[in-house]
Backbone bond lengths (Angstrom), bond angles and torsions (degrees), N, CA, C in turn:
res aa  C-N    CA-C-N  psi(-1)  N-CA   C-N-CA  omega(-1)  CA-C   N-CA-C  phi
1 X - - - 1.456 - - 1.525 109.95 -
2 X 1.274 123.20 127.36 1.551 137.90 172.96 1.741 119.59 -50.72
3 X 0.587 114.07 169.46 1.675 114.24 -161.50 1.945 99.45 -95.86
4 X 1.481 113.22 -12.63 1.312 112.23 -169.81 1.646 93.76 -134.09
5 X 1.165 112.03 34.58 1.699 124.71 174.49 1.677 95.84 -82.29
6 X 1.092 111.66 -66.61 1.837 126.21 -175.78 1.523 104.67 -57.29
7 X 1.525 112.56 99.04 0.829 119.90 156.45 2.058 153.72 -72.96
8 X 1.536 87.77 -15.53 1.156 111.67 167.82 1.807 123.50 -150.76
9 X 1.104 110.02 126.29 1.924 106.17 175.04 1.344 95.50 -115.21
10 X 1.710 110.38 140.74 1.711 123.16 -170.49 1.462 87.57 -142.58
11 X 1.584 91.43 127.30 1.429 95.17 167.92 1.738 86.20 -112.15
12 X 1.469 95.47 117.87 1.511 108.65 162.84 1.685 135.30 -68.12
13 X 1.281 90.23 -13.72 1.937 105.64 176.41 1.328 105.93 149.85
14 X 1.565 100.91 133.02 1.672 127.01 -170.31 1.651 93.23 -70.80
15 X 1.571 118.55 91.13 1.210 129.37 125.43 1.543 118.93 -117.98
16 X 1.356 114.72 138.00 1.412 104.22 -159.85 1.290 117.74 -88.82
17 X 1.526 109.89 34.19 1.958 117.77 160.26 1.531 111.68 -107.15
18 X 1.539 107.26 0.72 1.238 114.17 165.74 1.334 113.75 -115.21
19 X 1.594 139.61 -11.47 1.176 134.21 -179.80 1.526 109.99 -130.36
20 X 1.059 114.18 7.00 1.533 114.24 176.89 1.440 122.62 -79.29
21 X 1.500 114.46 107.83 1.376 128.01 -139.55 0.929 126.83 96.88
22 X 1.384 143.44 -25.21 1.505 138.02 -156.07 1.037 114.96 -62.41
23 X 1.522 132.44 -46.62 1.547 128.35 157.41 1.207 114.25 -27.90
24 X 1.304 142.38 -38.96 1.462 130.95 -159.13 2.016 97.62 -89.89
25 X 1.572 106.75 -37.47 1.554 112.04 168.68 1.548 116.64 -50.07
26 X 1.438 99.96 -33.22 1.645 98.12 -157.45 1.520 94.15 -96.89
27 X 1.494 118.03 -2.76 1.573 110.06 -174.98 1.444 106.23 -95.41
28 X 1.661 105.32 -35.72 1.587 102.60 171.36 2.209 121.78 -83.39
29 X 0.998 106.01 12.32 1.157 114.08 167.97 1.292 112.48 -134.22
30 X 1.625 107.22 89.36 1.362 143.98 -149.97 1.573 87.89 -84.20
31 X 1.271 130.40 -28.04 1.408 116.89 -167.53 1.555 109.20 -103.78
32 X 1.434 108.95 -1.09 2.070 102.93 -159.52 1.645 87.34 -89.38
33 X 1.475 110.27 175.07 1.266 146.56 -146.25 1.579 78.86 -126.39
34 X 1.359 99.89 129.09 1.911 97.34 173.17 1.943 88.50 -107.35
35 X 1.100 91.39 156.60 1.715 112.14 -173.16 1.238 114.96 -139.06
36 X 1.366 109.93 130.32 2.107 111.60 -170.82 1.339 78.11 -150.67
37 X 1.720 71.81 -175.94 1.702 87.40 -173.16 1.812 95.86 -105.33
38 X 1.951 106.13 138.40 1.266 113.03 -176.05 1.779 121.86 -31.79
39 X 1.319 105.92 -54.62 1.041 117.02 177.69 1.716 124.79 -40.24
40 X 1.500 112.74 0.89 0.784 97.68 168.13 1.574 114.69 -107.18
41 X 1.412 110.65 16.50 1.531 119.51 175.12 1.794 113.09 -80.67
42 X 1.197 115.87 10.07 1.603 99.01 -149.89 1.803 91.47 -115.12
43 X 1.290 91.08 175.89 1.765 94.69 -160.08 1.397 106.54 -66.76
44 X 1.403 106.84 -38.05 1.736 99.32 -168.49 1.904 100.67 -64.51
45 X 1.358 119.98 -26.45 1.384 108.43 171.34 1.597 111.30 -77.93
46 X 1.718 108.58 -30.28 1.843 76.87 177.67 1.576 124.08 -77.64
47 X 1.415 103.60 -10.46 1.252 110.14 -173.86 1.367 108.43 -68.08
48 X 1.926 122.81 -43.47 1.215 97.11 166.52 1.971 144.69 -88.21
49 X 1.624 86.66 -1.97 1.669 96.53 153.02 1.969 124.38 -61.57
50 X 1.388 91.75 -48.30 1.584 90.87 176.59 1.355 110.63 -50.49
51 X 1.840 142.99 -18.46 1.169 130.42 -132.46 2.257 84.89 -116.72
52 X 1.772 102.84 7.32 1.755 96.33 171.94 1.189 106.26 -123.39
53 X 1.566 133.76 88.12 1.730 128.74 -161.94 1.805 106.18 -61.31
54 X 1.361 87.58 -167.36 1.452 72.27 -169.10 2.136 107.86 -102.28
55 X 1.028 104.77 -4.44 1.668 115.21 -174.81 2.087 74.78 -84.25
56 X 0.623 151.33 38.12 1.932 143.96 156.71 1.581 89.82 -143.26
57 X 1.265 152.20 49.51 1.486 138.28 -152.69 2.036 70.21 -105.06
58 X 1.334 119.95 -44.06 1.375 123.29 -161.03 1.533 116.01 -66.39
59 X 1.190 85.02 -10.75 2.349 89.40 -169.57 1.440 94.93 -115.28
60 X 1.570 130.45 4.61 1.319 126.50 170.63 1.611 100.58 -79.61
61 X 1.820 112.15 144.27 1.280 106.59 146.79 0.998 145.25 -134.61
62 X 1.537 120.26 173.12 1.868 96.53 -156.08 1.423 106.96 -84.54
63 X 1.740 97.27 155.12 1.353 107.76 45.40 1.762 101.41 -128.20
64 X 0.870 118.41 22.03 1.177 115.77 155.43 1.708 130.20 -83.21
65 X 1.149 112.85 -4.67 1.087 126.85 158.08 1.993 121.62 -65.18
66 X 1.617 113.76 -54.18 1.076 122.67 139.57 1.269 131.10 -37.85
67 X 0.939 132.63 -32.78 1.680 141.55 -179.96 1.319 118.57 -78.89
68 X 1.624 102.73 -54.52 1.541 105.37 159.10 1.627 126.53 -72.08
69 X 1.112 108.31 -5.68 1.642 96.19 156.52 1.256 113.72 -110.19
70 X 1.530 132.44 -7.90 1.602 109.50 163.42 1.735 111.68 -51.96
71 X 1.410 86.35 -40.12 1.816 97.46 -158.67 1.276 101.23 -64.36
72 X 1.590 127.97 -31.94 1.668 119.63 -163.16 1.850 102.70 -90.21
73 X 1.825 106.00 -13.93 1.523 112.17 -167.04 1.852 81.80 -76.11
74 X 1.187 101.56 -54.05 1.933 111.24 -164.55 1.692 95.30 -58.12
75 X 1.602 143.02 -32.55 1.293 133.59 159.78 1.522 122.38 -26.85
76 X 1.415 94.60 -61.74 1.332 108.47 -167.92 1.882 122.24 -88.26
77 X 1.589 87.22 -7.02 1.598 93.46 173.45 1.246 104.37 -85.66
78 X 1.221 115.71 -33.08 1.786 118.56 -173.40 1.248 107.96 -45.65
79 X 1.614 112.99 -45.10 1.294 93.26 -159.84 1.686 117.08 -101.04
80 X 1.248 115.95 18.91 1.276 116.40 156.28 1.718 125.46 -105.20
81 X 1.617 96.41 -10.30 1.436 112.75 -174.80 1.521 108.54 -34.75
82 X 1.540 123.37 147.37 1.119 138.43 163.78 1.369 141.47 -91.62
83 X 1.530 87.69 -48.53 1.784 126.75 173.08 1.269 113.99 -40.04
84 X 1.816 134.06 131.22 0.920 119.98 -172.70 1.322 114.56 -76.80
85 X 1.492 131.95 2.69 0.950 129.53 163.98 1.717 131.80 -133.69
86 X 1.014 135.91 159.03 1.405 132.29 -123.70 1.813 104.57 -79.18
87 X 1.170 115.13 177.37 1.710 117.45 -170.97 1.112 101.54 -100.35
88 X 1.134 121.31 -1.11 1.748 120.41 164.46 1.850 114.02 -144.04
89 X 1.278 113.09 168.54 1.340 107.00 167.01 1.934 97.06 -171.13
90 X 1.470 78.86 114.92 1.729 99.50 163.77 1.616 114.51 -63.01
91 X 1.230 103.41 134.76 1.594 118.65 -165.80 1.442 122.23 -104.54
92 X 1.096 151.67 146.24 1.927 143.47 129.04 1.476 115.21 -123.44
93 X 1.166 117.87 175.98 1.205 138.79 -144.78 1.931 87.91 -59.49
94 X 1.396 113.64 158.81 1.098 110.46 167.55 1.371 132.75 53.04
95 X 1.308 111.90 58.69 1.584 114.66 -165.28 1.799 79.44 -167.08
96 X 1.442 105.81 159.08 1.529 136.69 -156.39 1.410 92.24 -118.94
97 X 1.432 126.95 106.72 1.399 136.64 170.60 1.668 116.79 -94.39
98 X 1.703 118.30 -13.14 1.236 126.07 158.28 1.124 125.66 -142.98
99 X 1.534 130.79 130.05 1.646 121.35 178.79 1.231 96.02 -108.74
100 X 1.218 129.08 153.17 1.215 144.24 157.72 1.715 118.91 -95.61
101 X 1.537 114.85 -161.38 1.762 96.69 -175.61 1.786 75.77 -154.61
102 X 1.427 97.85 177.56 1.569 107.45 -155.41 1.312 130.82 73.36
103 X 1.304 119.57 176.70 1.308 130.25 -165.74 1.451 107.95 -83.31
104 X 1.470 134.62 -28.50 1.493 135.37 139.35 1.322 131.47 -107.38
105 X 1.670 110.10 56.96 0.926 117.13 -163.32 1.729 103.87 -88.89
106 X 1.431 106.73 133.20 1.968 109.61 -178.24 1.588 125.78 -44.78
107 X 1.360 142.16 85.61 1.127 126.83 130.36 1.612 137.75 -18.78
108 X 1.462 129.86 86.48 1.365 113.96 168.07 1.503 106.43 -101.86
109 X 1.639 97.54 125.26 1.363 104.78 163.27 1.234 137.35 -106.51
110 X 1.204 145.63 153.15 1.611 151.09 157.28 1.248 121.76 -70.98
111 X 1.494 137.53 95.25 1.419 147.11 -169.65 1.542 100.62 -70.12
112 X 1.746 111.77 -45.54 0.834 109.52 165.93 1.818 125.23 -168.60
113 X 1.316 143.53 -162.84 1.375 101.98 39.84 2.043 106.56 -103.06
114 X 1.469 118.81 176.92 1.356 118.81 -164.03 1.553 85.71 -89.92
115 X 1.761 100.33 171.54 1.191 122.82 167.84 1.733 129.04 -37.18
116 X 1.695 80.20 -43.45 1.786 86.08 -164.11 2.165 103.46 -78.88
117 X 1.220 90.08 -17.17 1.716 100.29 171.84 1.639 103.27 -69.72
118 X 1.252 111.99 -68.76 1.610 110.55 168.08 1.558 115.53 -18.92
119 X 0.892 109.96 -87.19 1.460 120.69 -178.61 1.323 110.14 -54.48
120 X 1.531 139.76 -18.11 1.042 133.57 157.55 1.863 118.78 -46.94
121 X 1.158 90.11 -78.93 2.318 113.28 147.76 1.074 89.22 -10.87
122 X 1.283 125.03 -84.91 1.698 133.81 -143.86 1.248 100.12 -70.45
123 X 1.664 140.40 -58.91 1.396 138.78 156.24 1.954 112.94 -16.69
124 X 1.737 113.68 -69.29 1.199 135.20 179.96 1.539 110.61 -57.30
125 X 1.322 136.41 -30.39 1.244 138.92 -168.83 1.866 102.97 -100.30
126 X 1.523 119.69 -11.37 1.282 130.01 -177.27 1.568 93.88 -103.11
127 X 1.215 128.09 -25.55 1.248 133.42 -170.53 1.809 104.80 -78.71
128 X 1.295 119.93 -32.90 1.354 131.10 -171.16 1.661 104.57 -73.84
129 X 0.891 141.18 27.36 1.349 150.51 140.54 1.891 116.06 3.40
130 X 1.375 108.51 86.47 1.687 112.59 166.24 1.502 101.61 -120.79
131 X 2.047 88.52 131.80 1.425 82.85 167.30 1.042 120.18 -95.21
132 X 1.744 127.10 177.68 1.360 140.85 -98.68 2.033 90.01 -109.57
133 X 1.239 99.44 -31.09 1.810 93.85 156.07 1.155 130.00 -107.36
134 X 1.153 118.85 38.48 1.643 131.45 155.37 1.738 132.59 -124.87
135 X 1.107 94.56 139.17 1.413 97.82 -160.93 1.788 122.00 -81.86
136 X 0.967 118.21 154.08 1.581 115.42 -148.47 1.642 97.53 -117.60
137 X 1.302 108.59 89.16 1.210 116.55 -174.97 1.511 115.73 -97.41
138 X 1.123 119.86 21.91 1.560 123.75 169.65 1.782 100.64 162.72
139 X 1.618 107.03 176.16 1.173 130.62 172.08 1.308 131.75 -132.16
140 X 1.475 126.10 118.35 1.420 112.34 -174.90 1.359 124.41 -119.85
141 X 1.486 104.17 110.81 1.747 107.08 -152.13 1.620 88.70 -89.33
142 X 1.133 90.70 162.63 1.544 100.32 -172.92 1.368 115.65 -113.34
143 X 1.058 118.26 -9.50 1.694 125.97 177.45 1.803 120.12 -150.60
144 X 1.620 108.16 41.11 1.538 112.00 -159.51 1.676 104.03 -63.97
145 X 1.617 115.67 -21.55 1.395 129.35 163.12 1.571 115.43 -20.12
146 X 1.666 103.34 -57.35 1.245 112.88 -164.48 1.084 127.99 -47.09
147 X 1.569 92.38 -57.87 1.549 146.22 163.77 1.289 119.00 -43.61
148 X 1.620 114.94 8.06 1.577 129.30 -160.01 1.842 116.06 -81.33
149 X 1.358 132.62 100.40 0.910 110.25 -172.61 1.827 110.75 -69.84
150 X 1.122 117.52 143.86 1.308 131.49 175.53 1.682 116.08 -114.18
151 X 1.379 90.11 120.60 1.973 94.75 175.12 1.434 125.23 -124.34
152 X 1.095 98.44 144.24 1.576 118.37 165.43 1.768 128.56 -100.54
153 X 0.897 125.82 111.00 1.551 142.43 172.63 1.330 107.83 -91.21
154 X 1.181 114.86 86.37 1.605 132.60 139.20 1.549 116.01 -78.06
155 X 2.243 83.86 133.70 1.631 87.20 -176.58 1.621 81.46 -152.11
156 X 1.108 120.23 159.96 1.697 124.64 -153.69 1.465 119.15 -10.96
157 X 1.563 119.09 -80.29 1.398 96.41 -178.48 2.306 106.60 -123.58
158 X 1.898 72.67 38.52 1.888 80.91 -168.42 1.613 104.90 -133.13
159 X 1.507 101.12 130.92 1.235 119.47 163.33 1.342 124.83 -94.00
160 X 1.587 110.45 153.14 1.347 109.73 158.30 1.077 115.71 -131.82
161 X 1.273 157.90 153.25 1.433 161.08 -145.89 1.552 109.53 -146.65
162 X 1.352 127.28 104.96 1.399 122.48 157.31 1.676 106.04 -107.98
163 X 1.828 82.46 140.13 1.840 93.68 -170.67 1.634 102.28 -94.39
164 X 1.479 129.13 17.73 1.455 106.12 -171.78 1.238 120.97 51.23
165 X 1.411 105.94 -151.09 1.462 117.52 143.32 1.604 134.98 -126.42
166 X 1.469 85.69 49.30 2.017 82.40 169.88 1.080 120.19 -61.31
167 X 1.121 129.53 170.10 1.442 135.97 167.38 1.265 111.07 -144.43
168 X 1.558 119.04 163.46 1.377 124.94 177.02 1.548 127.74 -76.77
169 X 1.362 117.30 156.72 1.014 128.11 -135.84 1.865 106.46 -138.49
170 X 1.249 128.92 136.13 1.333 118.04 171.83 1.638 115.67 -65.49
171 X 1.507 111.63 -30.78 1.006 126.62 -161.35 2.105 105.52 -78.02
172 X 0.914 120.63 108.99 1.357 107.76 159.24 1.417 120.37 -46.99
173 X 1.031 144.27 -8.59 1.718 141.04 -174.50 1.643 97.90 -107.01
174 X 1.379 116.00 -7.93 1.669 97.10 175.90 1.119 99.38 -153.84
175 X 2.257 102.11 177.82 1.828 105.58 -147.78 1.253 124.47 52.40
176 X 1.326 117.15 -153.94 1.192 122.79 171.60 1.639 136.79 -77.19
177 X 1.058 101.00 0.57 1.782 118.54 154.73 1.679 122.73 -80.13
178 X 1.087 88.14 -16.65 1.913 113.09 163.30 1.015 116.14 -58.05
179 X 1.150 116.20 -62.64 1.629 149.42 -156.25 1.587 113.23 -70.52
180 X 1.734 89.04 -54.04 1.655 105.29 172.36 1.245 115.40 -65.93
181 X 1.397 116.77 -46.66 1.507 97.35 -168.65 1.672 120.51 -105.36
182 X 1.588 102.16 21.45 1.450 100.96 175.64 0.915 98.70 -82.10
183 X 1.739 116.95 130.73 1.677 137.11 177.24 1.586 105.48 -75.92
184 X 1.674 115.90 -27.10 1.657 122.63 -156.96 1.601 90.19 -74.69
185 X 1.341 125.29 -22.35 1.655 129.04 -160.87 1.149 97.64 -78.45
186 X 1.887 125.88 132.31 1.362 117.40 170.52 1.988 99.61 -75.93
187 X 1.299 87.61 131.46 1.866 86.87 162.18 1.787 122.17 -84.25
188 X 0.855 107.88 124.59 1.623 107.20 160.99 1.601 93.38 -149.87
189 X 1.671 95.97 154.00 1.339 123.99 163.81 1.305 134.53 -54.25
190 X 0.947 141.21 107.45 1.952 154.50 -176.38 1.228 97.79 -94.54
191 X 1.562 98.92 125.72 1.507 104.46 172.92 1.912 125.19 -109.65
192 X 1.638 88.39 9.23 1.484 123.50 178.02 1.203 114.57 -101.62
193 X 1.767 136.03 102.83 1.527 101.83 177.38 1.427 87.29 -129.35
194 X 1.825 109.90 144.69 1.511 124.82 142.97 1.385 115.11 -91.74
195 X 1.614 99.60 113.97 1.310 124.43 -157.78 2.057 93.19 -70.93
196 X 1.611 114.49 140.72 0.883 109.55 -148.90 1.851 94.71 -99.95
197 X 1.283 104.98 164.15 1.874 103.89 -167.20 1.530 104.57 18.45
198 X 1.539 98.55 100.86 1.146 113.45 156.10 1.501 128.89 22.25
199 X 1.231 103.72 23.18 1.516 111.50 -176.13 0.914 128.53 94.51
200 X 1.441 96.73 -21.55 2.192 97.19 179.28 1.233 138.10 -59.91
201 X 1.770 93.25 151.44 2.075 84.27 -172.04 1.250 110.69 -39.35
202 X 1.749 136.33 -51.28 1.176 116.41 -148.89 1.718 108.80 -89.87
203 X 0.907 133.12 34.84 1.437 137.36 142.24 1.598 120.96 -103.01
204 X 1.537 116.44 -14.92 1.386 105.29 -168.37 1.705 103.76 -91.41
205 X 1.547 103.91 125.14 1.634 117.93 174.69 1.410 108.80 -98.87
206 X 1.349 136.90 141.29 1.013 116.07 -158.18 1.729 93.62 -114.50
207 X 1.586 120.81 18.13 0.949 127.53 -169.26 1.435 105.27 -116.83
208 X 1.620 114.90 -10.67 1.549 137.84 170.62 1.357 103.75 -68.05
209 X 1.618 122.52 -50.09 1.275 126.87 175.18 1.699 110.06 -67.43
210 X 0.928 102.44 -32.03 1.811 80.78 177.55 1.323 144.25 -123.59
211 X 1.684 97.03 2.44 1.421 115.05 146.60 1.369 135.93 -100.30
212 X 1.444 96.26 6.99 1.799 96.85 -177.03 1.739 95.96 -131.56
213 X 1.089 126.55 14.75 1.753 116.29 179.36 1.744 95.50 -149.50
214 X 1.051 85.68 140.42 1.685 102.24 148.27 1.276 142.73 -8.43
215 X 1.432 125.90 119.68 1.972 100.45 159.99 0.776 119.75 -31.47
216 X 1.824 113.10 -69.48 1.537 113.18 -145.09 2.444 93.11 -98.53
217 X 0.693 132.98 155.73 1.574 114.71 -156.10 1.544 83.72 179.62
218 X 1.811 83.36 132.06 1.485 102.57 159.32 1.763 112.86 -105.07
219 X 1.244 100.91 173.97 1.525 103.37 -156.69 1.609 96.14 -150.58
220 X 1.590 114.41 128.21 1.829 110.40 166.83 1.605 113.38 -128.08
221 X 1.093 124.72 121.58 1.633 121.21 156.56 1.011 139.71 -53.19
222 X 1.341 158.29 63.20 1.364 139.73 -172.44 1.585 108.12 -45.45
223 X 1.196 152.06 120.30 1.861 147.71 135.75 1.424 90.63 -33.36
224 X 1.658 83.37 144.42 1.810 103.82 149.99 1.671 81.11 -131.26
225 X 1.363 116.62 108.80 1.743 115.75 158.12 1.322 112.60 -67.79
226 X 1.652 152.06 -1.63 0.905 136.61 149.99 1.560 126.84 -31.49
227 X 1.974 113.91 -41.07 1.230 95.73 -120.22 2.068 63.13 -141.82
228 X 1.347 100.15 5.96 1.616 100.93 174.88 1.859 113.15 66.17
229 X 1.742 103.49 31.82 1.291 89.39 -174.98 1.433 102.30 -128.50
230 X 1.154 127.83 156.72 1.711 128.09 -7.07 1.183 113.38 -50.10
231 X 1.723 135.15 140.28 1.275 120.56 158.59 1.732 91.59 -98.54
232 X 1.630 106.87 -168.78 1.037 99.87 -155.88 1.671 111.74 -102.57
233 X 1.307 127.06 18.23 1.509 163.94 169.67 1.805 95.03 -67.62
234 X 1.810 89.21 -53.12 1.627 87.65 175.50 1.514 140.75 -97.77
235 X 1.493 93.04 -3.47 1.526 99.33 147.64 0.837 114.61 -83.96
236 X 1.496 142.91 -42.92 1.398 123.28 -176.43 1.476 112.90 -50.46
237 X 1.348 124.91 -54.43 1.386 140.86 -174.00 1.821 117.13 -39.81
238 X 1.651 98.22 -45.13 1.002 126.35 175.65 1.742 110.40 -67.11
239 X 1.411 121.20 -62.22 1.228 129.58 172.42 1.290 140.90 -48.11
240 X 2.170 100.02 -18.04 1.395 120.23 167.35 1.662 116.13 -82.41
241 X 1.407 111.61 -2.58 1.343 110.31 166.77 1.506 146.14 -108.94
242 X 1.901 86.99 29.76 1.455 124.13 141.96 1.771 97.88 79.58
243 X 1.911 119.83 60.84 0.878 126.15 179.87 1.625 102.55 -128.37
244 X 1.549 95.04 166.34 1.536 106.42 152.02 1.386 128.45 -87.49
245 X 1.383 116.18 88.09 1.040 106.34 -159.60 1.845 117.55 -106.45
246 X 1.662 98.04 139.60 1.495 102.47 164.67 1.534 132.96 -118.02
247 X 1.118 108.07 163.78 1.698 106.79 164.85 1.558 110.04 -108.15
248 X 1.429 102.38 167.06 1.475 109.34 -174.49 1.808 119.38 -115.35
249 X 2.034 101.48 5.54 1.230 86.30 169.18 1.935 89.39 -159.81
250 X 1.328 125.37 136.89 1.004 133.17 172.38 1.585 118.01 -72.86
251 X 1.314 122.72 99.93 1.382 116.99 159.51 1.529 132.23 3.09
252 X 0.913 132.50 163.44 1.871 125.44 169.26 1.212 96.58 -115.92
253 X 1.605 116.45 163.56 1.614 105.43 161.00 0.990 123.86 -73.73
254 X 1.534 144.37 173.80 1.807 139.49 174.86 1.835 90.76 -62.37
255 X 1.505 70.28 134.07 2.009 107.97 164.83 1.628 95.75 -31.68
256 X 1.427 131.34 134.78 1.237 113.30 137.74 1.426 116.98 -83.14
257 X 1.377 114.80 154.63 1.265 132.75 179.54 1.931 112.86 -78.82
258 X 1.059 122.82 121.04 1.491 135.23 -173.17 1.594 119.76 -142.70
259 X 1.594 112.44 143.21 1.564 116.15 -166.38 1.730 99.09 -65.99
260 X 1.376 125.79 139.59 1.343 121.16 173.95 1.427 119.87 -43.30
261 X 1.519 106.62 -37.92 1.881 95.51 179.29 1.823 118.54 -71.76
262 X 1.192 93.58 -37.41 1.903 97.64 143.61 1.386 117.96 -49.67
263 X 1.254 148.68 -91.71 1.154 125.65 170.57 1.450 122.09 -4.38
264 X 1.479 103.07 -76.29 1.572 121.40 -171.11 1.395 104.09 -24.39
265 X 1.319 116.00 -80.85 1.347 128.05 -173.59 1.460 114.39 -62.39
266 X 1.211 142.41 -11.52 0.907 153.17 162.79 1.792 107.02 -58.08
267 X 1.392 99.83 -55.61 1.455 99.02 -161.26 1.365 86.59 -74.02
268 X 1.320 141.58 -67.29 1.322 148.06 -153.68 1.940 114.10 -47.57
269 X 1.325 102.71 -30.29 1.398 125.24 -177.30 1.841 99.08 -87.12
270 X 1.065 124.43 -12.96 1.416 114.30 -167.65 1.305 105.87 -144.11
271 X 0.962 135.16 -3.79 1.538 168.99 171.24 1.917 98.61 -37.62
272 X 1.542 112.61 -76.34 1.421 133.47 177.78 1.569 98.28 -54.05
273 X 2.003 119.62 -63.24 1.544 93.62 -165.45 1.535 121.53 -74.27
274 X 1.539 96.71 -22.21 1.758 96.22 -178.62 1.635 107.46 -44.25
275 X 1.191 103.52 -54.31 2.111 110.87 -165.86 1.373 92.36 -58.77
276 X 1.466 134.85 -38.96 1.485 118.69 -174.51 1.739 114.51 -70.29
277 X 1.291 87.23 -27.27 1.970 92.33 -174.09 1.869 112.99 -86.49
278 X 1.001 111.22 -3.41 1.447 139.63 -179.89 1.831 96.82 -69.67
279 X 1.242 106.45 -77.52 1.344 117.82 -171.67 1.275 128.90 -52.27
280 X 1.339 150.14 88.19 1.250 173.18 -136.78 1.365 128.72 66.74
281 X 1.871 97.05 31.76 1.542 97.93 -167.03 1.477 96.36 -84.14
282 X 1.526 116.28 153.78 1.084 123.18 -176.56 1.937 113.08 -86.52
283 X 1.513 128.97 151.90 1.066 124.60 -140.88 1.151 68.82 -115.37
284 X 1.859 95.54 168.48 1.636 123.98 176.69 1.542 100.73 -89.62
285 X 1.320 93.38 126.13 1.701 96.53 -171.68 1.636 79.64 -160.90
286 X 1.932 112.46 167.01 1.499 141.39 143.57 0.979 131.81 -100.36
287 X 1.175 149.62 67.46 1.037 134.12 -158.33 2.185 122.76 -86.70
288 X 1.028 120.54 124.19 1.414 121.23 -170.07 1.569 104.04 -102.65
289 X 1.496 115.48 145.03 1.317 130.89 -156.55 1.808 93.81 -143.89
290 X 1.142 95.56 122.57 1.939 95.65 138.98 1.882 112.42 -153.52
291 X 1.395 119.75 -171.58 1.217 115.69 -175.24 2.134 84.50 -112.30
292 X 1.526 107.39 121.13 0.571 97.61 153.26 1.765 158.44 -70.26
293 X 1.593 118.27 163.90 1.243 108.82 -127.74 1.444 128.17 -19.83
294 X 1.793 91.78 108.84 1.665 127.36 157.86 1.335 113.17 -143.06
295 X 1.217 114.60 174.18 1.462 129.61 -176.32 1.745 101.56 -87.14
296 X 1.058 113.36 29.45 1.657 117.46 163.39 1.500 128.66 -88.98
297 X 0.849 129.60 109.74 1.786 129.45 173.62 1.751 96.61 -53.34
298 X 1.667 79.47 148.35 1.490 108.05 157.71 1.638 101.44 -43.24
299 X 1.841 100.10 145.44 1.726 82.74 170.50 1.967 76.13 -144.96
300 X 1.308 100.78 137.56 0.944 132.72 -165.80 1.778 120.49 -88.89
301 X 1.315 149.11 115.79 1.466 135.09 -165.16 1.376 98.76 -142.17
302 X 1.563 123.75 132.19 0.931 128.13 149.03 1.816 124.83 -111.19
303 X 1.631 78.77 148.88 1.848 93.28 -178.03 1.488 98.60 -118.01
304 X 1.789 97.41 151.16 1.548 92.93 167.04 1.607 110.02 106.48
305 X 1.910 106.04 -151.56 1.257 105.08 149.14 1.705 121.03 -102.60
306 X 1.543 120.77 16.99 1.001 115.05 168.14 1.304 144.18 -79.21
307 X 1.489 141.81 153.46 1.889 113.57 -130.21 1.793 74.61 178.40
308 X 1.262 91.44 137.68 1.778 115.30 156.00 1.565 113.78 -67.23
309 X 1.835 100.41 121.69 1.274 106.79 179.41 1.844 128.31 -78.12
310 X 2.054 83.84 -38.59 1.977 85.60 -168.86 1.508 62.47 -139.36
C-alpha cells in the first residue's frame, strides 16, 4: 500500500487500545486527514497539553502521550501541506468527514459525539487541574466512551456502521440516546455493524439494532482481553439479535505454569525463530466485501484467529 493510499486516520476516543500507536499510522499516511473529536481544540484542553513540553515527550503516558504527537506530527505537516483541504479536522455529531464523487461515491459520516458529550470533555479536561510546578505526566479521563466518535460509511445503496465505543446513557442528549433521537441525522439502514465496546452490556441498545441496521446484518466484536470481554453472556445477548456474527481475535488457552529456569531456556532457545515467524504474519482481522449496488451478499473472510461465532 502507497504512502498516500490512507485517506483518513480517526481517533474515535483516547483509550489506549484504540490509539496506541496512532502517531506512527498518521506519520506513514502522509496524505490522510487526522479526525478527533473538536473538543479537543478548546483552551481548557490546550491548557492542559501545554503543562507536558516536549524534551519529557518520553515520561508522558498515553494516551496523552499519543495526542501530543499527533498534534506536533500535524504542526509540521501544516506547513508543507498541499491538499486543498486541511491535515486535520475537528468533528461532532452529524457532519460529513468524507465525500466521495460518482454515482456510488462514499459518504463518511459522524453520528457523533453530541453537544452535551462535548461539554462533558470540556467540564473533564477543566477538572484535570496541575499546578503550575508540577509536571503533567499523563491524563485520566473518566468517561472517553462517551466522547466516542461513531461512523457510518455510505456508498450507493450500502451502509456500514462502526459503533466505537459509545455506550448508553440516562441522558437522551448523549451516547447512544444521542444518536437515536437526533432528528438532524439522516437515518438509513447498515447492514455492517462494529459491535460497539467490545460487546458489553453497557453499549448494547436494543433500539440500535433495529432502527439503525438491517434484517438480514452482519455483526464483528473486537476483544479487549484485559477486561475478559466479550464474555459469553455477551455473545449470547448479542446473538439473540438475529445476526451473523463474528469475532476478530480467538482467545489463547490459560498460560501453563513452569519453573523460571524452564522459562529461561525456553525463551533463549526460541527467542531467534519466534522474531523470524513474526514477520509477515497475517493479523486477526474480518474483513466484509460486496460489489456495490448488485444483487450480491455481503461475503464475509476471516484472517488470523478470527472465526464466525453464531
Amino acid at each position: 500500500m502507497q504512502a498516500n493510499s490512507v485517506r483518513l486516520v480517526v481517533a474515535t476516543h483516547w483509550h489506549s487500545d484504540h490509539v496506541g500507536g496512532i502517531h506512527r499510522v498518521l506519520e506513514a499516511s502522509q496524505s490522510a486527514q487526522f479526525i478527533f473529536s473538536k473538543a479537543l481544540l478548546s483552551d481548557e484542553f490546550r491548557r492542559l497539553l501545554a503543562r507536558n513540553p516536549d524534551n519529557y515527550l518520553d515520561k508522558v503516558s498515553a494516551p496523552l502521550a499519543e495526542i501530543r504527537r499527533c498534534f506536533y506530527l500535524l504542526t509540521k505537516r501544516s506547513k508543507s501541506w498541499t491538499s486543498g483541504r486541511s491535515p486535520f479536522k475537528p468533528i461532532a455529531a452529524n457532519s460529513i468527514i468524507w465525500s466521495g464523487t460518482g454515482a456510488n461515491g462514499a459518504n463518511v459520516w459522524a453520528l457523533s459525539p453530541s453537544a452535551h458529550d462535548e461539554l462533558a470533555s470540556l467540564a473533564e479536561f477543566a477538572g484535570q487541574f496541575i499546578e503550575l510546578n508540577e509536571f503533567c505526566s499523563g491524563v485520566s479521563f473518566k468517561n472517553p466512551n462517551y466522547g466516542s466518535i461513531v461512523l457510518r460509511l455510505d456508498a450507493g445503496d450500502e451502509s456500514i456502521f462502526l459503533g466505537a465505543d459509545l455506550i448508553n446513557s440516562q441522558n437522551n442528549y448523549r451516547g447512544w440516546q444521542a444518536v437515536l433521537c437526533d432528528s438532524t441525522i439522516p437515518k438509513r439502514k447498515s447492514a455492517v455493524f462494529k459491535v460497539p465496546h467490545h460487546g458489553s452490556e453497557n453499549a448494547h441498545n436494543t433500539r440500535v439494532w433495529s432502527d439503525l441496521l438491517c434484517e438480514i446484518r452482519h455483526a464483528v466484536i473486537t476483544p479487549y482481553l484485559p477486561s475478559a470481554l466479550p464474555g459469553s453472556e455477551d455473545i449470547e445477548r448479542i446473538s439473540r439479535e438475529g445476526c451473523q456474527l463474528s469475532i476478530t481475535h480467538r482467545r489463547s488457552p490459560a498460560a501453563i505454569t513452569r519453573r523460571s529456569e524452564v522459562e529461561k531456556i525456553i525463551d533463549q532457545t526460541t527467542k531467534k525463530r519466534h522474531n523470524k515467524t513474526r514477520i509477515g504474519e497475517i493479523s486477526d482481522m474480518v474483513r466484509y466485501r460486496k460489489i456495490i449496488s448488485s444483487d450480491q451478499e455481503w461475503m464475509t473472510e476471516h484472517f488470523g484467529t478470527s472465526h464466525r461465532v453464531r
